[in-house]
N, C-alpha and C positions, 0 to 999 in steps of 0.2 A: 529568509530563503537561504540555504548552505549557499554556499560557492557552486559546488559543482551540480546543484540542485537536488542532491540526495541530502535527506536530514533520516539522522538515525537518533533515537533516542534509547535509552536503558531501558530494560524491565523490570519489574522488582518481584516475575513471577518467572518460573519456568519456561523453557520455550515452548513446551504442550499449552499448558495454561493459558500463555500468554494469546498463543494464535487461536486457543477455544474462542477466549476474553473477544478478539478481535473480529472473529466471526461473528459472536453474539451480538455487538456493537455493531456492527454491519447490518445484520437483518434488523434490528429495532428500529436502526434510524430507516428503514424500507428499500434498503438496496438490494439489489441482488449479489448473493455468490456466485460466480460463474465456475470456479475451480479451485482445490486446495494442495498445490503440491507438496506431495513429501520429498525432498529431494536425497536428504539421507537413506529413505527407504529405498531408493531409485538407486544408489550408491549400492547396497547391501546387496540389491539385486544381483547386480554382476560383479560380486565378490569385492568390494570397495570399500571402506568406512571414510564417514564426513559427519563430524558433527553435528548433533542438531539444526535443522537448516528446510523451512516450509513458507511456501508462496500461498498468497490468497490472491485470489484475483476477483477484484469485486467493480460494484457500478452502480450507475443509475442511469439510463438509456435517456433520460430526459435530457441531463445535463450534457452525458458526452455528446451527444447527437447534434444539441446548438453547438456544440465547439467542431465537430464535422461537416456541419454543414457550411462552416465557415473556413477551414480548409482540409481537406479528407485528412491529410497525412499525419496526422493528431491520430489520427485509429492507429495506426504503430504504438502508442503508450497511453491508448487505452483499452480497453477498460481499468482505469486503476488497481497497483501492484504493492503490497506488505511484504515484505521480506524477514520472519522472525529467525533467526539466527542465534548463534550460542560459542562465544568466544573458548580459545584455549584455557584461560582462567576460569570457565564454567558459567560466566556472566549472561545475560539475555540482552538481546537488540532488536530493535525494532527499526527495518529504514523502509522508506520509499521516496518516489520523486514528489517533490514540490512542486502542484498544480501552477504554479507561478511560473515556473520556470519549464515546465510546457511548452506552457501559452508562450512565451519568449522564443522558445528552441525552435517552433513552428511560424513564428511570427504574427500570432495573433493580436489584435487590436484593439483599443478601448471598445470595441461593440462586443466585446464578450467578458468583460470585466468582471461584472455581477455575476456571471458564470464561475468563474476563475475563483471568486471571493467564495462564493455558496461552497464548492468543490471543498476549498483551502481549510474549509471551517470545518466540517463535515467529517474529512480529513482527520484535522487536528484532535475534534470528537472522540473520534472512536481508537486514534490512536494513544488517545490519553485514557480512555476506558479498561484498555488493553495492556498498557505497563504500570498505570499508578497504582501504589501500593492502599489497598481495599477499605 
């Protein structure tokens, strides 16, 4: 788990690529997408430039739901969040928060463990589907 419970990892694709990559990884393993923003677009909108820069917001209602049901305020960061990004060197990054560190932020407890673990792995999946070089 990072420190501040954000893990970013590199891409070894573009930032389009990468968050197609990540989407794709998403629906296979049976989650849903709920939303994909573009945020640079959203910049260009009202005359702004930013970097490459797009949110996925993705889930599985099975999982978040045991972890709400055990304390609501855990739906503040969920449904799980991808942040692909693209540094001033032209680099790609991939962060989100660490399901672990959650469960801690909220105070969740060994009774949602295997929750937390399934999520973390899941996780891990689709965010290594999404930067590892092909």
């Amino acid at each position: 788990m990072a420190a501040d419970g954000l893990t970013t990892i590199r891409s070894s694709h573009g930032p389009g690529e990468t968050t197609n990559k990540l989407e794709a990884a998403v629906k296979a393993r049976g989650m849903t997408v709920f939303a994909r923003v573009n945020h640079a677009e959203g910049a260009a909108e009202v005359g702004l430039t930013l970097r490459p820069t797009e949110l996925l917001i993705f889930g599985n209602a099975k999982g978040g739901t045991r972890l709400m049901q055990t304390i609501q305020t855990i739906g503040i960061d969920l449904p799980l969040k991808a942040l692909v990004w693209q540094d001033a060197a032209g680099d790609t990054w991939l962060s989100c928060n660490d399901p672990g560190w959650l469960a801690k932020r909220h105070g969740l407890g060994p009774e949602v463990e295997a929750t937390i673990s399934a999520m973390a792995a899941a996780l891990n999946e689709v965010t290594k589907a999404a930067t590892a070089h092909a």
